[in-house]
N, C-alpha and C positions, 0 to 999 in steps of 0.2 A: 981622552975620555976614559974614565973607568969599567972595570969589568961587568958585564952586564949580570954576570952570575953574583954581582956582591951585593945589589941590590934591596931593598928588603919586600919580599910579598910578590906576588900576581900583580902589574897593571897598577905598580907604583915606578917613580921616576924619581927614588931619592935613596941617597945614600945611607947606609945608619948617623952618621954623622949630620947630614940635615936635616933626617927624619929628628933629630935630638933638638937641634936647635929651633924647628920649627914646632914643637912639642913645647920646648921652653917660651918661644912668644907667643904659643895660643894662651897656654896656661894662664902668663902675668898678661895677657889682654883680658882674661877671663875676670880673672882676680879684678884687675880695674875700673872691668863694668859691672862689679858684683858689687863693688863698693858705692861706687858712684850709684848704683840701685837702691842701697840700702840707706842711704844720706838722702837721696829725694824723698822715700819711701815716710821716713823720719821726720824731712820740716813739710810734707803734706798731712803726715800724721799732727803735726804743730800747730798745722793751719785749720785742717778742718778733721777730727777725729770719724773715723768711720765704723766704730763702735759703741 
């Protein structure tokens, strides 16, 4: 187990190292439902105009 003091923050349970990588796949989860947002968003706009 690693040093408790390398930690990062109060009443976390991750290393800088996974905080990074968990950071990396929030972000591109983020990014793929933004997208996927904005493509429905687009063929409802196609389908029925709501302006």
């Amino acid at each position: 187990m690693s040093d408790p003091n390398e930690r990062l923050g109060p009443g976390t349970y991750l290393t800088p190292e996974e905080a990074k990588e968990f950071h990396k796949l929030f972000v591109s989860s983020f990014a793929i439902f933004t997208i996927v947002a904005i493509i429905a968003h687009v063929l409802v706009w196609n389908w029925k105009p709501w302006f």
